[in-house]
C-alpha positions in Angstrom: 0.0 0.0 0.0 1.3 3.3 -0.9 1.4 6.7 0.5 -1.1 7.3 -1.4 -3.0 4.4 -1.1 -2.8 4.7 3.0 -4.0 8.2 3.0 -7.1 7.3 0.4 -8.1 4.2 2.1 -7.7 5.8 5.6 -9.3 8.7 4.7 -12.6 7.3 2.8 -12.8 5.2 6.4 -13.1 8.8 8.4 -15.1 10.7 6.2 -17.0 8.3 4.4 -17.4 5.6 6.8 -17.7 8.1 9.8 -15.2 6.4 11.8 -13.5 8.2 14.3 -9.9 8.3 13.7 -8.5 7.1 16.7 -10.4 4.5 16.8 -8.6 3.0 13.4 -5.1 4.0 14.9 -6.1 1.6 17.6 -6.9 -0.6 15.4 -4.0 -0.4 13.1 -1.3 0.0 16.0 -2.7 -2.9 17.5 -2.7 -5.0 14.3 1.0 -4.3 13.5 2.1 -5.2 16.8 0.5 -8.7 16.6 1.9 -8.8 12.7 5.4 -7.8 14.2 5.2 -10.6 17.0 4.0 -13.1 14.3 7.1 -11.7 12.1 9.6 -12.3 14.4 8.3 -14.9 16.5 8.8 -12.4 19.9 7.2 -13.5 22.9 3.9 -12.5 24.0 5.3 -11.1 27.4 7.8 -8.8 25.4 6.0 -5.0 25.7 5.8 -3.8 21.8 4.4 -0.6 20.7 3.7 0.6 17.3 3.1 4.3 15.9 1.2 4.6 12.8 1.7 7.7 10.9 -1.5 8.2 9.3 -0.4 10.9 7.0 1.9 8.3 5.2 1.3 5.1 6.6 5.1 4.4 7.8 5.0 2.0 10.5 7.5 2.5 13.7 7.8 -0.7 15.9 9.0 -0.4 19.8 10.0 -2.9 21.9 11.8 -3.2 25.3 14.8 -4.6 25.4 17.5 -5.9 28.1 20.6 -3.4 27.9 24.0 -6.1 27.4 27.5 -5.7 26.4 26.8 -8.1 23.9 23.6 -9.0 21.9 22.5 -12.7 21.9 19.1 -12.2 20.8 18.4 -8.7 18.8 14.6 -9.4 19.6 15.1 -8.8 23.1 18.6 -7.6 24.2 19.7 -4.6 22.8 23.8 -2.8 23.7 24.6 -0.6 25.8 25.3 2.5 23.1 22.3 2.1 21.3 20.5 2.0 24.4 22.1 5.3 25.3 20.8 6.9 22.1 17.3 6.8 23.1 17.8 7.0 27.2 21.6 8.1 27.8 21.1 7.2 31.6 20.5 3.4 30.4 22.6 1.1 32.3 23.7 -2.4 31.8 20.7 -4.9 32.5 18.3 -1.7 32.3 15.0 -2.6 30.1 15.2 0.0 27.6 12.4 1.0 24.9 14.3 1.2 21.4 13.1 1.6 17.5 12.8 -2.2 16.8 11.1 -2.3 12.9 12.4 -5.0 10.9 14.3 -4.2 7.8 11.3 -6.2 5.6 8.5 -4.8 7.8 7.0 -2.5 4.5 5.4 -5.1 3.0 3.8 -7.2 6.1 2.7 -3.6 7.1 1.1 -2.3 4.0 -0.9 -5.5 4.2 -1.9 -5.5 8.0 -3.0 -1.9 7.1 -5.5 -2.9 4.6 -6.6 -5.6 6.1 -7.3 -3.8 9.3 -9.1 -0.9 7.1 -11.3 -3.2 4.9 -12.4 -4.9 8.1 -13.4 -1.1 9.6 -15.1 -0.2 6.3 -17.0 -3.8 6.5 -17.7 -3.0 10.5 -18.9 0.2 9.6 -21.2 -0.6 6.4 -22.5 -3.1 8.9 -23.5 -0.5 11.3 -25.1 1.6 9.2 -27.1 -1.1 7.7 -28.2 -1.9 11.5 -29.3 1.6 12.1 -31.2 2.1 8.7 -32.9 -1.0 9.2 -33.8 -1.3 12.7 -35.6 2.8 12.0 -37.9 0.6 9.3 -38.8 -1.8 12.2 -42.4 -2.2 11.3 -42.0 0.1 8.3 -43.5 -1.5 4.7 -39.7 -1.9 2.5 -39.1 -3.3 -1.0 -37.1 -5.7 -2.8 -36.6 -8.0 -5.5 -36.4 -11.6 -5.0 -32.5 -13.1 -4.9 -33.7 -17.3 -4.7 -36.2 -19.3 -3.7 -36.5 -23.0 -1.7 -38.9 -25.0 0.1 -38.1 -22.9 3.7 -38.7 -19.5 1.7 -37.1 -16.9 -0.6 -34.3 -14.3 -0.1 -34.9 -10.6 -1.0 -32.2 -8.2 -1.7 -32.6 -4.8 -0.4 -31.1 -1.4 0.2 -27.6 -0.9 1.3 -26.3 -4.2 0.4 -28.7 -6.4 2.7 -30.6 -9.5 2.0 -34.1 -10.2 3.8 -35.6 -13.4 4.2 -39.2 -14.4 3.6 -39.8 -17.4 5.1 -42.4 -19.6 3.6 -45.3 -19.4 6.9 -45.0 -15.7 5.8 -46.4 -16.0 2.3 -49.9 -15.3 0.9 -51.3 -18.5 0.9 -51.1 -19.8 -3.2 -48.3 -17.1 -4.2 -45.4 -18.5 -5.7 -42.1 -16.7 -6.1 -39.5 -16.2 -9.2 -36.3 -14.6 -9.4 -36.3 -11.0 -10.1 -40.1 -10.2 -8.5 -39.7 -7.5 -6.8 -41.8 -7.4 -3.0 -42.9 -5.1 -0.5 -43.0 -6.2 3.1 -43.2 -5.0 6.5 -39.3 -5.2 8.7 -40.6 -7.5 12.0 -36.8 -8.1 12.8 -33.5 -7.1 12.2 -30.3 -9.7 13.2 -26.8 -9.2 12.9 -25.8 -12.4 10.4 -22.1 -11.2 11.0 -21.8 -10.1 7.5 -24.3 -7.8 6.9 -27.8 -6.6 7.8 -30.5 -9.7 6.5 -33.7 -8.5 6.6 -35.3 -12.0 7.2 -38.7 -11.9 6.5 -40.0 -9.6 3.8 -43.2 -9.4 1.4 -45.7 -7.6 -0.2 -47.7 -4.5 2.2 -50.3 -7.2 3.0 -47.1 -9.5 4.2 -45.2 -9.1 7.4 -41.6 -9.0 7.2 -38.3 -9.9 9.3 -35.3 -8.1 8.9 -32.0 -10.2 9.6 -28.5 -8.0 10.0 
């Protein structure tokens, strides 16, 4: 992900998505830390930080490390002079918190960083999908029929979300075919985990569950 890319994606997530931006710091800071452990195989007890510049995207990794004449282990142990550089009272055997971003770390961050912003963009879609539809609770909505089985048919709706019409919903004798287009009253909205599923939907004279 480039500069470019970071400040577009991250960006459309604030002002688009309405997402307050501290909130996808947190979640990007935490998501590089757990990519950095993963990348280096450091322990879970180590204490990492990582700053996300969300002008440019650039990724700084912290991690405290023992202060040792000589380095063993450059995951945890870090020498006396560098030490010095970021706390020049470090000591030998002092825990220290130095720069610790692997040399490679661009590309495993560019794609922890989308990751972590599709996922907020999905989140907040979702969100907005449970607010629309849980204000139509009751309200008469339309759609056009996605499939149809013995348990019901699925109805695709605003904002991305399917409804279901189960088949104890229908008009007794009415019969379903792709493309049909319904209008239904909401009687329930659910959270399916992917997106708002308005589960029971129909025409005004059938009643309608919304599943999110």
């Amino acid at each position: 992900m480039t500069k470019n890319e970071f400040a577009l994606a991250f960006n459309e997530v604030l002002e688009e998505k309405q997402l307050p931006k501290e909130v996808i710091l947190q979640a990007l800071e935490s998501a590089m830390v757990s990519a950095y452990r993963r990348a280096v195989m450091a322990s879970s007890a180590q204490h990492v930080e990582a700053k996300v510049d969300p002008e440019t995207g650039q990724v700084t990794i912290l991690a405290e490390k023992e202060v040792v004449e000589e380095v063993q282990d450059n995951r945890t142990e870090v020498t006396l002079e560098e030490a010095q550089k970021v706390n020049p009272e470090a000591q030998l055997n002092d825990m220290v918190v130095v720069e610790s971003t692997p040399k490679d770390f661009g590309r495993v961050a560019a794609q922890t960083a989308r990751q972590v912003i599709q996922q907020r963009i999905r989140e907040a879609e979702r969100s907005a999908q449970t607010t629309y539809y849980e204000r139509q609770l009751g309200e008469i909505v339309s759609g056009v029929v996605q499939a149809v089985n013995n348990q019901g048919a699925t109805i695709g709706m605003d904002m991305k979300a399917e409804g279901v019409l189960p088949a104890n919903q229908k008009i007794p004798g009415e019969k379903f075919r792709i493309h049909d287009r319904v209008r239904a009253i909401v009687l329930e909205v659910k959270d399916s985990g992917e997106g708002i599923d308005p589960e029971a939907l129909g025409n005004s004279r059938r009643l309608v569950h919304a599943d999110v």
